[in-house]
C-alpha positions in Angstrom: 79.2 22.9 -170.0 77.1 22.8 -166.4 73.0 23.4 -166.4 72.5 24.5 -163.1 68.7 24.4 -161.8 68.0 25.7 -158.0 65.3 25.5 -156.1 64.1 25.4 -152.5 62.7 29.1 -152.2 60.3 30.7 -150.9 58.9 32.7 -147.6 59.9 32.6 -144.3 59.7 35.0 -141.1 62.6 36.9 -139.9 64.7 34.2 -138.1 63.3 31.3 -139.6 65.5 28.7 -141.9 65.2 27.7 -145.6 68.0 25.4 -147.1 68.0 25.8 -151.1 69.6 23.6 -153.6 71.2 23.8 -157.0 71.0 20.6 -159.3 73.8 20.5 -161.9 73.9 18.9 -165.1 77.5 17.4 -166.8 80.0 15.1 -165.9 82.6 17.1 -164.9 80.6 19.0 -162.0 83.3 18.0 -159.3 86.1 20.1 -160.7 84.0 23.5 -160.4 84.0 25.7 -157.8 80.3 26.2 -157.1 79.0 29.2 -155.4 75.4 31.7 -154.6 74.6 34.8 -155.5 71.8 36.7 -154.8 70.1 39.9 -155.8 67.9 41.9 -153.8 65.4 44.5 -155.3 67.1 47.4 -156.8 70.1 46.1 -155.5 73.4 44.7 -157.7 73.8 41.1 -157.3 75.9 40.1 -154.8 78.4 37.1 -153.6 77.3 35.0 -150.9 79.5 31.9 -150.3 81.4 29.7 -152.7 82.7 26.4 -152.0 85.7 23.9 -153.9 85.3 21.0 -156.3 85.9 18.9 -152.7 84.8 20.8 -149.9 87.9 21.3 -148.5 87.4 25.4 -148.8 84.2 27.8 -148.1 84.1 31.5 -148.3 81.1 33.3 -147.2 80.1 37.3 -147.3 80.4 38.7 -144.1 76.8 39.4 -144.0 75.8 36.2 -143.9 78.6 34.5 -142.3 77.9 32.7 -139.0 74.0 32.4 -140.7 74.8 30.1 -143.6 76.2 26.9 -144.6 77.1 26.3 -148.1 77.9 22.5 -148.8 77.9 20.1 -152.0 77.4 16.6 -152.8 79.4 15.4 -155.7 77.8 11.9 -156.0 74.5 13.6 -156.6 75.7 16.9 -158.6 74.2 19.3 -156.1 74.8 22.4 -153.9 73.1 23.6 -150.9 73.0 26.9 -149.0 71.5 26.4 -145.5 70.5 29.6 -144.1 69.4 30.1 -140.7 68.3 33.3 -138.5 67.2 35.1 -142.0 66.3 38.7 -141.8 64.4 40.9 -144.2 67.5 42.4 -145.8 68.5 38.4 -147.0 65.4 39.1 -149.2 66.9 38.2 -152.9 66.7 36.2 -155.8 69.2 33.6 -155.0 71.7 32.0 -157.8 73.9 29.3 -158.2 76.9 29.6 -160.3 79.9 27.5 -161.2 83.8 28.6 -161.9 86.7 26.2 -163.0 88.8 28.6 -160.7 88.4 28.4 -157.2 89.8 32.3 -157.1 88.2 33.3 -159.7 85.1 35.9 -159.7 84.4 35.1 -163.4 81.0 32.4 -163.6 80.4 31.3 -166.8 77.2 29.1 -165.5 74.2 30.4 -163.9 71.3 28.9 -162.9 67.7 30.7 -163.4 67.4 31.8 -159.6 64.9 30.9 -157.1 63.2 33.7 -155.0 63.8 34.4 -150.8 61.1 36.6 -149.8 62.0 37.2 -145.4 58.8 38.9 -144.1 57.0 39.1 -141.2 
């Protein structure tokens, strides 16, 4: 099992940067793929970008491709989604969420979400 913890949110003006990170629990977190989600208001929550158990694959959502960087650090259990140029529509409860599939849309850990509020 993988406790995931994220934090790093908060508000920024459009085009600013905010780089969030995701704190896992369990011995094992290197073989999960480890992805964010994110859920705007009266939206469905949505993928953003995943990455595998060694970095050697990233997928991202078009709409933030090109914006964000999703990286890990194994040694240290952690995730991090670097966003840059942010615009009010990347407004969203952010999640972190493991996968022992790196295909798979099926997350069977969450963590509690940390809140991205872009406003000018």
């Amino acid at each position: 099992q993988v406790h995931l913890v994220e934090s790093g949110g908060g508000l920024v003006q459009p085009g600013g940067s905010l780089n969030l990170s995701c704190a896992a629990s369990g011995r094992s977190f290197s073989t999960y793929t480890m992805a964010w989600h994110r859920q705007a208001p009266g939206k469905e929550r949505e993928f953003v970008a995943a990455i595998s158990r060694l970095s050697g694959s990233k997928r991202y959502a078009g709409s933030v491709d090109g914006r964000f960087t999703i990286s890990r650090d194994n040694a240290r259990n952690t995730v991090n989604l670097q966003m840059n140029m942010l615009k009010l529509e990347d407004t969203a409860v952010y999640y972190c969420a493991a996968t022992p599939r790196w295909d798979s849309s099926d997350y069977p850990y969450w963590g509690q979400g940390t809140q991205v509020t872009v406003s000018s």
